[in-house]
C-alpha positions in Angstrom: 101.2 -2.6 118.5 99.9 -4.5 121.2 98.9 -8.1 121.3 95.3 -7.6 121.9 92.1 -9.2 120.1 89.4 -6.7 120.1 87.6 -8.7 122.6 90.2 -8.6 124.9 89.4 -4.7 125.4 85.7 -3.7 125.8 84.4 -1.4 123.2 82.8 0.8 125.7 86.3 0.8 127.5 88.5 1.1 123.8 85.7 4.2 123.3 86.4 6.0 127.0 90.3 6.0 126.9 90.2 6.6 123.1 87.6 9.9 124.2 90.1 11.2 127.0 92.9 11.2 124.6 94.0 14.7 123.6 92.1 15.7 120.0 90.0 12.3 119.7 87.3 13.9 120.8 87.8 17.0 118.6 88.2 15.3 115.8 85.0 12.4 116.5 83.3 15.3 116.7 84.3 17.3 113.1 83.3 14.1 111.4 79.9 13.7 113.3 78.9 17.5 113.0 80.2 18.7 109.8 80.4 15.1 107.8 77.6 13.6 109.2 79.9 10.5 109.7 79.0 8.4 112.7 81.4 8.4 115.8 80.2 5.0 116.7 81.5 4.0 113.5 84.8 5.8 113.3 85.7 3.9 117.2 85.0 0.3 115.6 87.3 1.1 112.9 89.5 2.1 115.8 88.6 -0.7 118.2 89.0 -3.5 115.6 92.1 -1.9 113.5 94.2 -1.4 116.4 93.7 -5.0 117.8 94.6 -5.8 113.7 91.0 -7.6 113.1 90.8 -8.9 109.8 88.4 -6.3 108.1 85.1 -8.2 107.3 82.6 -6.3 105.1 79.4 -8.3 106.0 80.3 -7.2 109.6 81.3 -3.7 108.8 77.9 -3.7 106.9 76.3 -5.0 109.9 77.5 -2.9 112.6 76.4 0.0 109.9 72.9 -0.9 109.9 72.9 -1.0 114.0 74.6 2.2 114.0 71.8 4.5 112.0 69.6 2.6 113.4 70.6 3.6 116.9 71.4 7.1 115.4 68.6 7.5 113.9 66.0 6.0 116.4 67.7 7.0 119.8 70.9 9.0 120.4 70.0 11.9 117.2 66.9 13.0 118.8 68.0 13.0 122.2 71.2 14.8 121.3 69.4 17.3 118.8 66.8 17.7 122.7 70.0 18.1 124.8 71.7 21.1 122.3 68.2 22.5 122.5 68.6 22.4 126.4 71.9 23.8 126.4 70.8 26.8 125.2 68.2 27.8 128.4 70.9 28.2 131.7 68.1 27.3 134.0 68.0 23.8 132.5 71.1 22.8 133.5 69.9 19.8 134.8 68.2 19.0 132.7 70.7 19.1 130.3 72.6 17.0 132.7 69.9 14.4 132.9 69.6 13.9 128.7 73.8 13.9 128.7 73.4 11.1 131.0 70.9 8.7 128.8 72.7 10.0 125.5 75.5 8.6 127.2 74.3 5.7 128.4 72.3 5.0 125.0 75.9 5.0 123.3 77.5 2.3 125.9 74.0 0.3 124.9 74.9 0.6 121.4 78.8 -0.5 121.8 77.9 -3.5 123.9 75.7 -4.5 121.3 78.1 -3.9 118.4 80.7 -6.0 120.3 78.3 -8.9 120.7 77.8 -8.6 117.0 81.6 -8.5 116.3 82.2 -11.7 119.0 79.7 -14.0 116.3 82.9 -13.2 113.8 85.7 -14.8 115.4 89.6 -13.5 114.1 92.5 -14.3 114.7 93.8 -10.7 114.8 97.0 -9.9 112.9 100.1 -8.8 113.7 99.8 -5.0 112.1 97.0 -2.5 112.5 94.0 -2.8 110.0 92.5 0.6 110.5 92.3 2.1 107.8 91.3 -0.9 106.0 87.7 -0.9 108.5 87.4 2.7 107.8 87.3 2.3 104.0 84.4 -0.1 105.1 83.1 2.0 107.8 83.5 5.1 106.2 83.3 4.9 102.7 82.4 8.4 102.1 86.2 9.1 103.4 87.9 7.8 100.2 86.0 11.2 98.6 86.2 13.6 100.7 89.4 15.2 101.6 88.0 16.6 105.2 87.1 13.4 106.3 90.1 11.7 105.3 92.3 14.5 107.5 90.4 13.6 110.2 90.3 10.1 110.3 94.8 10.2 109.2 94.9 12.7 112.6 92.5 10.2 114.3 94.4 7.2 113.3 98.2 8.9 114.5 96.2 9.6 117.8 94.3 5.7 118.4 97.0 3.5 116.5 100.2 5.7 116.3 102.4 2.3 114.6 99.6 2.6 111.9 100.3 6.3 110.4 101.4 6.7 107.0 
């Protein structure tokens, strides 16, 4: 476990490395296509547990409310655009183009999220507290087995200490 606060690591950077890491991206993307379960919210929960951030619910309910609001109001219609794109070979830029602001709406969103998180000043702990911000970021995870797979392989992959 390191020693870092969760400020000491931009989100945006926490999200990239955690993303280029062998099966994150696999498994971000289970819970956000067959779950419906956020990835912006499943990278806090990584982001803050690893750094051992004390879980807060009135943040965790916070950041939730940013999240589907950016969801719903930004990055889901221009993601549901760019699979649209995918699907025509001659609008491969195009498809390039709407990866590139779907991209660059999510690093909007994390910078904003971290701003949010900076207002609740920790001291982090000394052990991971993971899964205890994915019980408040993902609640639908203590009832549904699939989600819960995914979020234990996530968890061996973004805070290996923090397995059970």
């Amino acid at each position: 476990m390191s020693n870092e606060t969760p400020l000491s690591v931009p989100f945006w950077q926490f999200a990239v490395q955690a993303w280029r890491q062998p099966g994150v991206e696999r498994a971000c993307l289970v819970l956000q296509d067959s779950f419906s379960v956020p990835v912006t919210a499943v990278l806090l929960g990584g982001w803050l547990g690893r750094a051992g951030y004390p879980a807060d619910e009135a943040l965790a309910r916070q950041a939730l409310a940013l999240v589907d609001e950016w969801e719903a109001q930004r990055l889901a219609p221009l993601r549901a655009v760019r699979r649209q794109v995918a699907t025509q070979p001659a609008w491969r830029e195009w498809k390039r183009l709407l990866q590139e602001a779907e991209l660059e709406g999510e690093r909007l969103l994390l910078e904003t999220i971290e701003q949010l998180v900076s207002q609740y000043p920790r001291e982090a702990q000394a052990a991971s507290t993971l899964h205890a911000w994915w019980l408040l970021l993902v609640p639908q995870g203590a009832s549904c087995e699939g989600i819960t797979a995914e979020l234990e392989t996530l968890g061996a992959l973004l805070v290996p200490d923090a397995a059970q």
